[in-house]
C-alpha beads as a LAMMPS data file, in Angstrom:
LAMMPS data file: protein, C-alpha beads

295 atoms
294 bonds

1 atom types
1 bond types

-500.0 500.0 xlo xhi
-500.0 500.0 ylo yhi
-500.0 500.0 zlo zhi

Masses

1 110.0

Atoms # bond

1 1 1 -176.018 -463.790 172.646
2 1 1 -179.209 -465.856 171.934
3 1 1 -178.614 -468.641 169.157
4 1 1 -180.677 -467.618 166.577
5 1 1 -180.600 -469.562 162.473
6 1 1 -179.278 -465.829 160.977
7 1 1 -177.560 -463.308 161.258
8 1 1 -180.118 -460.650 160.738
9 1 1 -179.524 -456.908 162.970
10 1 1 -182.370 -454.426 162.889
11 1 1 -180.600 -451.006 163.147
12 1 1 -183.079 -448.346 164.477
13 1 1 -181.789 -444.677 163.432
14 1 1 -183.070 -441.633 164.554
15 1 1 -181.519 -439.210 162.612
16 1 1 -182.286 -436.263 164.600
17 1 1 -180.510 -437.558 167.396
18 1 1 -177.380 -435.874 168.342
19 1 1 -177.594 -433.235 165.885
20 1 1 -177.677 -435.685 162.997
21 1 1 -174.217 -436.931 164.387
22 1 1 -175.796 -440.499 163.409
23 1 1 -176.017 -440.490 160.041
24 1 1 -172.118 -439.100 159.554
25 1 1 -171.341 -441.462 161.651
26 1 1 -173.478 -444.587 160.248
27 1 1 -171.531 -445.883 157.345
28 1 1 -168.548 -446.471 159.806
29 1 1 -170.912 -447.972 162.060
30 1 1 -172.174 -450.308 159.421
31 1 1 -168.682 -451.360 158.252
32 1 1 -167.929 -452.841 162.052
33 1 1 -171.267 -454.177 162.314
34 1 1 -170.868 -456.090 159.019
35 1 1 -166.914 -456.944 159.646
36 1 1 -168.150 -458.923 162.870
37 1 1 -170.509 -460.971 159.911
38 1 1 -173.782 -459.302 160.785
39 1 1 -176.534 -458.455 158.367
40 1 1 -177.289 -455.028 158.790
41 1 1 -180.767 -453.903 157.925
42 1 1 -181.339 -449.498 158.750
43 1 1 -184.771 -448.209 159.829
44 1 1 -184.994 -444.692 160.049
45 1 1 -187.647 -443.149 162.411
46 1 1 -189.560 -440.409 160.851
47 1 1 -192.299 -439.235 163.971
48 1 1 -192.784 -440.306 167.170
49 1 1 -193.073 -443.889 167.721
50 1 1 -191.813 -445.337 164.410
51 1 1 -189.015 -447.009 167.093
52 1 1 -191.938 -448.341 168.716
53 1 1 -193.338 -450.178 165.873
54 1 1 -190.046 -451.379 163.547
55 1 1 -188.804 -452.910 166.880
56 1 1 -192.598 -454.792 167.225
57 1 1 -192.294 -456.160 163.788
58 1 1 -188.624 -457.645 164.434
59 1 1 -189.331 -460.924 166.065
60 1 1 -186.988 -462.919 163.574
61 1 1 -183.476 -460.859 164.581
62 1 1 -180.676 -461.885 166.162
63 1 1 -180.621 -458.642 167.781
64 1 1 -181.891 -454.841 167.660
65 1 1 -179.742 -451.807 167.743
66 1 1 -180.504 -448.306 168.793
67 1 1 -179.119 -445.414 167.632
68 1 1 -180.235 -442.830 169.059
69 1 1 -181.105 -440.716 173.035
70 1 1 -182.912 -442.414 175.951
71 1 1 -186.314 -441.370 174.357
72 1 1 -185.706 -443.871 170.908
73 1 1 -184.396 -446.264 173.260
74 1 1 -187.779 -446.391 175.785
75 1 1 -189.770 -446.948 171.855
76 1 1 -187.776 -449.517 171.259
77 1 1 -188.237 -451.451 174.427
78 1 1 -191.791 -450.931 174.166
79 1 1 -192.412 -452.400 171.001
80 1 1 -189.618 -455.424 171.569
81 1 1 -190.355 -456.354 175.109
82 1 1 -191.628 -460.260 174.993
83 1 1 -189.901 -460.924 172.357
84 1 1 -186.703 -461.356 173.913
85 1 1 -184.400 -460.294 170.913
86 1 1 -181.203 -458.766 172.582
87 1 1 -181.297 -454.706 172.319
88 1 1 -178.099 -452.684 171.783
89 1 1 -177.574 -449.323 171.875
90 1 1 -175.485 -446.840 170.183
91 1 1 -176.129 -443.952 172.172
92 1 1 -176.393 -440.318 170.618
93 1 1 -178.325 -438.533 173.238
94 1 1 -178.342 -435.720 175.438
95 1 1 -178.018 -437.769 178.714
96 1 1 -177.370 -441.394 177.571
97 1 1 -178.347 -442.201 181.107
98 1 1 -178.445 -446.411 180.259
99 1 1 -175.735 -446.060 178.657
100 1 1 -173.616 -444.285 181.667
101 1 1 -175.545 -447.090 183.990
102 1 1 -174.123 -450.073 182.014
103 1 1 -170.856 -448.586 180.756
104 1 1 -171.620 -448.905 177.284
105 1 1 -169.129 -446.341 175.197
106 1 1 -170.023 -443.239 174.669
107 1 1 -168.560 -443.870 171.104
108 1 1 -170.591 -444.910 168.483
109 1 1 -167.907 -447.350 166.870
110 1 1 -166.489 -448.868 170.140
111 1 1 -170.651 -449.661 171.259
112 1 1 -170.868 -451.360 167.856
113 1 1 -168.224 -453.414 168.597
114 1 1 -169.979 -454.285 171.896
115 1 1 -173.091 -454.852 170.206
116 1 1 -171.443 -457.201 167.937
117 1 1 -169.677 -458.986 170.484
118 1 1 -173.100 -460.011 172.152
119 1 1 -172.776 -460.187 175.423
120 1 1 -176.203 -459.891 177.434
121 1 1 -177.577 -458.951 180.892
122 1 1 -180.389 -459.358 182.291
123 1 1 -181.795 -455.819 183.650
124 1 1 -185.518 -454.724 184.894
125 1 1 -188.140 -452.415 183.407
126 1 1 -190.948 -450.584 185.022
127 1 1 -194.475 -450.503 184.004
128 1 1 -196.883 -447.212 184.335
129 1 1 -200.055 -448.336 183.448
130 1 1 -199.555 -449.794 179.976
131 1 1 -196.303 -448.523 178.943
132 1 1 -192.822 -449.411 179.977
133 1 1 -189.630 -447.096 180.794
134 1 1 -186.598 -448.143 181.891
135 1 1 -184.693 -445.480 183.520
136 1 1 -186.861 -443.218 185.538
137 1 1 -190.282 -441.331 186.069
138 1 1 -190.765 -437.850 187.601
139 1 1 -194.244 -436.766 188.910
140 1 1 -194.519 -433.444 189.494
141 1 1 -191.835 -430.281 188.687
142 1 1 -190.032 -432.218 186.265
143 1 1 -192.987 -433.716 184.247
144 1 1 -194.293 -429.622 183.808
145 1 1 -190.839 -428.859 182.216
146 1 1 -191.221 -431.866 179.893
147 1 1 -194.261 -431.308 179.117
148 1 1 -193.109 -427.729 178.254
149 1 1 -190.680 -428.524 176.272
150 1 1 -192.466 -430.987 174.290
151 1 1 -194.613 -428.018 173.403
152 1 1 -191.921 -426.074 172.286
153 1 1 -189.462 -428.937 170.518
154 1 1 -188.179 -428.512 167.128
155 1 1 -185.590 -431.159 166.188
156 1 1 -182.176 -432.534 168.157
157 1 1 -182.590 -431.986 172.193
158 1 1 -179.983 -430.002 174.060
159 1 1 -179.201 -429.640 177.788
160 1 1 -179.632 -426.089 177.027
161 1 1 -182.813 -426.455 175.105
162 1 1 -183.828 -427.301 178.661
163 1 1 -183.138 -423.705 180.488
164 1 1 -185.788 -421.607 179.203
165 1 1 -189.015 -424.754 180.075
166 1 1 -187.477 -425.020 183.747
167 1 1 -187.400 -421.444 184.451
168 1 1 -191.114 -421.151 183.150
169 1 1 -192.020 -424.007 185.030
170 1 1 -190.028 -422.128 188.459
171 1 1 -192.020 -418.978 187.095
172 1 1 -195.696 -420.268 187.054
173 1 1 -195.546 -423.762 189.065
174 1 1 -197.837 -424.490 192.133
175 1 1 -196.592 -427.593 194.147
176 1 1 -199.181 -429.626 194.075
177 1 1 -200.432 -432.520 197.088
178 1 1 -199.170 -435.875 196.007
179 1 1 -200.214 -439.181 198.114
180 1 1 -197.615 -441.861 197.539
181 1 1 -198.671 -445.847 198.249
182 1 1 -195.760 -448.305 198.215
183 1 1 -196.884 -452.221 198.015
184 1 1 -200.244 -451.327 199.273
185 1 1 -199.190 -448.907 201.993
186 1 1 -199.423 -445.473 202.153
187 1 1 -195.849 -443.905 202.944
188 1 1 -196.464 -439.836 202.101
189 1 1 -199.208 -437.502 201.888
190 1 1 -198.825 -433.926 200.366
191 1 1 -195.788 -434.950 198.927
192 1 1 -194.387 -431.643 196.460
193 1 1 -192.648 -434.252 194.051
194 1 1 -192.163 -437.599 193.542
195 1 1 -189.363 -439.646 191.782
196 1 1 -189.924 -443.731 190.711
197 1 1 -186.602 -445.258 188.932
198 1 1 -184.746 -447.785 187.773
199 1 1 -181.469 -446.876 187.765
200 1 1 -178.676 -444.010 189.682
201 1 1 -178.655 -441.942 187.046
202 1 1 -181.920 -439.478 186.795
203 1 1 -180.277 -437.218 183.955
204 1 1 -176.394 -436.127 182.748
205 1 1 -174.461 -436.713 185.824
206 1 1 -177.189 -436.028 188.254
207 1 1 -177.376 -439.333 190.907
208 1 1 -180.823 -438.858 192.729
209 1 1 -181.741 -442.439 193.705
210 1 1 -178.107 -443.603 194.106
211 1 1 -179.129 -447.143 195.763
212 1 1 -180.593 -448.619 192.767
213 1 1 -179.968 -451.420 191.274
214 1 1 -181.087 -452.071 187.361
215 1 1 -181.800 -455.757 188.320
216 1 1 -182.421 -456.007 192.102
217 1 1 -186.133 -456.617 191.492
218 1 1 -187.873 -453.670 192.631
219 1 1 -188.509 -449.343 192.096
220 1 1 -186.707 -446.864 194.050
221 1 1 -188.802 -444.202 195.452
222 1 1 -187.454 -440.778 196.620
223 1 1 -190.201 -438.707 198.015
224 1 1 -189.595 -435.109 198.547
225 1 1 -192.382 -433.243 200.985
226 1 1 -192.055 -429.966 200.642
227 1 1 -194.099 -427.816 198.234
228 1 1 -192.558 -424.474 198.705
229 1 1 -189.212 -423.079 196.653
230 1 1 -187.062 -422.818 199.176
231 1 1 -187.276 -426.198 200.231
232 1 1 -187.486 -427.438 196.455
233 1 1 -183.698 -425.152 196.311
234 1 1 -182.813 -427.119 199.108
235 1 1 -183.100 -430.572 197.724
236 1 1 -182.167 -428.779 194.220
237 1 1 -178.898 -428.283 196.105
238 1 1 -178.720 -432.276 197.188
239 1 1 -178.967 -433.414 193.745
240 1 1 -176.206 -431.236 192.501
241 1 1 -174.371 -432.675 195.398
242 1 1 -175.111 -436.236 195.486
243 1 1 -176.805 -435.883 198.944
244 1 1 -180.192 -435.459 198.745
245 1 1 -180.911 -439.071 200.328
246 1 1 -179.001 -437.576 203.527
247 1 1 -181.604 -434.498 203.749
248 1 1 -183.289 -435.106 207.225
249 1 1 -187.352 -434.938 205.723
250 1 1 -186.977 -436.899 202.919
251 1 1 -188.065 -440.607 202.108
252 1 1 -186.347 -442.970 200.164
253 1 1 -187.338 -446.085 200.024
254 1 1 -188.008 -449.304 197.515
255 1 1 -190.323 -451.616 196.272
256 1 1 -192.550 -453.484 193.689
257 1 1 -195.551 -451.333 193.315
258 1 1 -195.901 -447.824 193.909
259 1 1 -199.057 -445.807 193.485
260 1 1 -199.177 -442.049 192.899
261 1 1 -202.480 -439.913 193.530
262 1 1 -203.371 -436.067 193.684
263 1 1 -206.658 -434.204 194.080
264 1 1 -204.680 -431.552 191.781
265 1 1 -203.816 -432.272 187.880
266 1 1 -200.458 -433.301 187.737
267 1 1 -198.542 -435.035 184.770
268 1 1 -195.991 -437.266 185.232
269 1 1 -192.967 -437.890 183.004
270 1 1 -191.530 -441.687 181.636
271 1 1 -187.485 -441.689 180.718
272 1 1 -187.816 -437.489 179.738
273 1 1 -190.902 -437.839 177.640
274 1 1 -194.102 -436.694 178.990
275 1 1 -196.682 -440.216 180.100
276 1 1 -199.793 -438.483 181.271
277 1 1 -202.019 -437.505 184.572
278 1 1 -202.251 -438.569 187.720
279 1 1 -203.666 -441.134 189.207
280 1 1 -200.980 -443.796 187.997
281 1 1 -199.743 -447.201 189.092
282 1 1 -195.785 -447.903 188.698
283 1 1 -194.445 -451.853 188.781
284 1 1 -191.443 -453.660 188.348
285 1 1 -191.091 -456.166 185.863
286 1 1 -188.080 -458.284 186.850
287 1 1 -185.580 -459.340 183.775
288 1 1 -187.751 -458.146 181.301
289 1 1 -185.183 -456.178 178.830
290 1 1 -182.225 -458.621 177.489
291 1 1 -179.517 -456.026 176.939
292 1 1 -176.318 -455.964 175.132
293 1 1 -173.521 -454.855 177.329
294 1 1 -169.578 -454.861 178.008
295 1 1 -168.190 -458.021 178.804

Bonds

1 1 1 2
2 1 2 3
3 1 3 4
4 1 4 5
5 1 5 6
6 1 6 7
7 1 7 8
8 1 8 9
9 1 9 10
10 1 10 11
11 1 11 12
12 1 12 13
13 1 13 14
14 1 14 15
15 1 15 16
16 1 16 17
17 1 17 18
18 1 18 19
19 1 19 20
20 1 20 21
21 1 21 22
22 1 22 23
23 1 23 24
24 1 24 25
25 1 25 26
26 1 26 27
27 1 27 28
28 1 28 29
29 1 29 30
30 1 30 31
31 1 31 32
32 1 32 33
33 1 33 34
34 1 34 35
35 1 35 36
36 1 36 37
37 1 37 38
38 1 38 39
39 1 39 40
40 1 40 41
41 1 41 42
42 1 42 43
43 1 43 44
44 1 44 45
45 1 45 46
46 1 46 47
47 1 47 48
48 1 48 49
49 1 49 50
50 1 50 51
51 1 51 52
52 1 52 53
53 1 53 54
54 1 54 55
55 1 55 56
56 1 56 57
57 1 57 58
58 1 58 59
59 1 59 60
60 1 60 61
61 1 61 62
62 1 62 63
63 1 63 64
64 1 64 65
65 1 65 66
66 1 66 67
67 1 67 68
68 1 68 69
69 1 69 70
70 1 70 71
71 1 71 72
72 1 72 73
73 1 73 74
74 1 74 75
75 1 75 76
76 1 76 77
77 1 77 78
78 1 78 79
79 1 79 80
80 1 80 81
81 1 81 82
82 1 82 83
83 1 83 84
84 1 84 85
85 1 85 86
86 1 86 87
87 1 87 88
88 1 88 89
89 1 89 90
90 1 90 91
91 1 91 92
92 1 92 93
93 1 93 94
94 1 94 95
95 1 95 96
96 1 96 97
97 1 97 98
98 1 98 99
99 1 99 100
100 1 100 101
101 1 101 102
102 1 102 103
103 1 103 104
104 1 104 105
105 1 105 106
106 1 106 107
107 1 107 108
108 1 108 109
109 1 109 110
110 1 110 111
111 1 111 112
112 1 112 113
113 1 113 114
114 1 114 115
115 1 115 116
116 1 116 117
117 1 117 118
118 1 118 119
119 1 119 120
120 1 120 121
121 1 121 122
122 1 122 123
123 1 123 124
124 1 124 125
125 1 125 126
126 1 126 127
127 1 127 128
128 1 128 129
129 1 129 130
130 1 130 131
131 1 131 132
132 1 132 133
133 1 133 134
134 1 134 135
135 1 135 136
136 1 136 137
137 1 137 138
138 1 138 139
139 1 139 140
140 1 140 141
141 1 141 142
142 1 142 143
143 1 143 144
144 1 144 145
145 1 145 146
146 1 146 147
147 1 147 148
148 1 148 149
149 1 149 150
150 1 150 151
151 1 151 152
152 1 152 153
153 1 153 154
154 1 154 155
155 1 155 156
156 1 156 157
157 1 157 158
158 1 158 159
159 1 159 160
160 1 160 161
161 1 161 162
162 1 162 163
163 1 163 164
164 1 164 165
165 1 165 166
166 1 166 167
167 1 167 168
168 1 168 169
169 1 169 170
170 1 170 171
171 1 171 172
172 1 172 173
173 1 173 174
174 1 174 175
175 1 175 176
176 1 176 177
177 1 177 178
178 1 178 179
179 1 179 180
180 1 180 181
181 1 181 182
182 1 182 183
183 1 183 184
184 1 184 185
185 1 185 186
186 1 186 187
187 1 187 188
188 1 188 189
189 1 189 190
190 1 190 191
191 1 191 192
192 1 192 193
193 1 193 194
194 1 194 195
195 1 195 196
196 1 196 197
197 1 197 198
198 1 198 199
199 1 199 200
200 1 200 201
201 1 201 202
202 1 202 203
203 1 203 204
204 1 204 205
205 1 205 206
206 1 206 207
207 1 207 208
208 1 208 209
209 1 209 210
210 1 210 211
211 1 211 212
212 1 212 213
213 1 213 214
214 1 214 215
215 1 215 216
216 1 216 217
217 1 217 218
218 1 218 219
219 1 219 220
220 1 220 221
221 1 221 222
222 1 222 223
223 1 223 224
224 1 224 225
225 1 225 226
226 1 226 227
227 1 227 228
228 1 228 229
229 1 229 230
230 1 230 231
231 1 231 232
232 1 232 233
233 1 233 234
234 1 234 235
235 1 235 236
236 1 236 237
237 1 237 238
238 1 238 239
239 1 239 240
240 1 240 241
241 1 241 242
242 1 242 243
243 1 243 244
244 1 244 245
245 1 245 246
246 1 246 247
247 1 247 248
248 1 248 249
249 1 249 250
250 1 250 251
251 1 251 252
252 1 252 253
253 1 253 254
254 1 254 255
255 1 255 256
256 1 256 257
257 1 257 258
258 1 258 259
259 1 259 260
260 1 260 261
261 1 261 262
262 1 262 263
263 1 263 264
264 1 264 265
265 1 265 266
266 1 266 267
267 1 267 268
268 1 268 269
269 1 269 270
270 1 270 271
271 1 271 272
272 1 272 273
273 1 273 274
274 1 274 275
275 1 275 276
276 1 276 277
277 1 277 278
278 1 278 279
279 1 279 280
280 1 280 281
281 1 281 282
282 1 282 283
283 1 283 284
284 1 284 285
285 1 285 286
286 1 286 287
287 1 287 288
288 1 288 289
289 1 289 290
290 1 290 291
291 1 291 292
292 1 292 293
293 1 293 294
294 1 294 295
């Protein structure tokens, strides 16, 4: 970890997140923490980007904990990233997807102990516009089911709090045109969905863009052109099988900057909270996020 003159750990708690499992769990988490000689101070999160800001105002840490899903976590990296204070994470999602990437324990004492331990890695963020995510963003199909759930949320996230938004979104959903650019050239037009990531993981143990790397430098791009339901079953049927990258019609490839367009009002989706409309431009920020993992 970064030499810093104290000691000082910002723990960022949301305690909605696994069902409350957080706070049960927190005074054991505190007692490792502070066995390891850390100074542990708790923020709790309240509303929507509380993460956000108590990670902005933490400049003098020797590191920043999550506890929390994916969603606190993508706060958190927006309000820390510059400052280079190491981020750990306790994860107590619904998909933990970083956490799966990087191996950190699923366990919320045995990822304090590798937050205490310190040791860092280097890993990439993307940029949509102004804000940053670090796993994945979805333009299209999946953003209308976020943004549907959103609507609808009332405390701790489930994978089953996600059956009823998809099937409305399958009930109601027209496929719209996307255009895609990648670095400056334009690679699909009518596309029916679009996915930009980071890492393998999209959610849970779904692989979509399985050639990523989270510090290779660039955005994977999977592109899928059809805008119909049977094809969308079709490539539904590729994710659940890891082999959508080997169905003939679609495009995967990589790169620094992508571009998504549409003559049709589409949202798109940052890390499984909802970012905004069309048009958008996606970059890679190389080694931006200094991350506590597993050594």
């Amino acid at each position: 970890m970064v030499a810093t003159p104290n000691s000082r750990l910002k723990l960022i708690l949301n305690p909605i997140a696994g069902g409350g499992y957080g706070l049960k769990i927190l005074p054991q988490v505190l007692r490792c923490l502070e066995r390891h000689g850390l100074e542990v101070e708790v923020f709790r999160t309240q509303k929507k980007w509380d993460a956000c800001e108590a990670a902005r105002n933490s400049l003098n840490y020797k590191a920043i904990a999550t506890m929390g899903g994916d969603g606190t976590f993508n706060e958190v990296i927006n309000g820390a990233l510059g400052n280079d204070v190491p981020l750990g994470l306790i994860p107590l999602g619904t998909a933990n997807v970083l956490a799966r990437e990087l191996r950190i324990p699923l366990d919320p004492i045995q990822a304090a102990h590798v937050i205490a331990r310190g040791n860092t890695r280097r890993i990439d963020a993307g940029k949509a516009d102004s804000r940053h995510f670090f796993l994945m963003a979805g333009i299209g199909l999946d953003a209308e089911v976020v943004k549907l759930l959103e609507a609808n949320r009332k405390g701790n996230i489930s994978m089953a709090a996600y059956a009823i938004p998809i099937l409305k979104a399958l009930w109601n959903y027209k496929f719209p045109a996307l255009d895609v650019e990648v670095d400056g050239k334009l690679v699909a037009e009518g596309a029916g969905f679009v996915f930009v990531s980071n890492t393998r993981r999209y959610t849970g143990p779904f692989v979509i863009t399985n050639r990523a790397r989270v510090d290779d430098g660039l955005l994977d791009v999977f592109i899928f052109p059809g805008r119909d339901y049977l094809k969308f079953l079709k490539y539904t049927a590729g994710i659940l099988f890891w082999v959508a990258d080997r169905i003939k019609e679609v495009k995967y490839l990589q790169g620094k900057e992508i571009k998504v367009s549409s003559c049709d009002e589409v949202s798109y989706q940052l890390d499984g909270d909802l970012g905004g409309p069309l048009p958008v431009r996606f970059q890679v920020v190389p080694g931006a996020l200094n991350i506590i993992v597993p050594g």
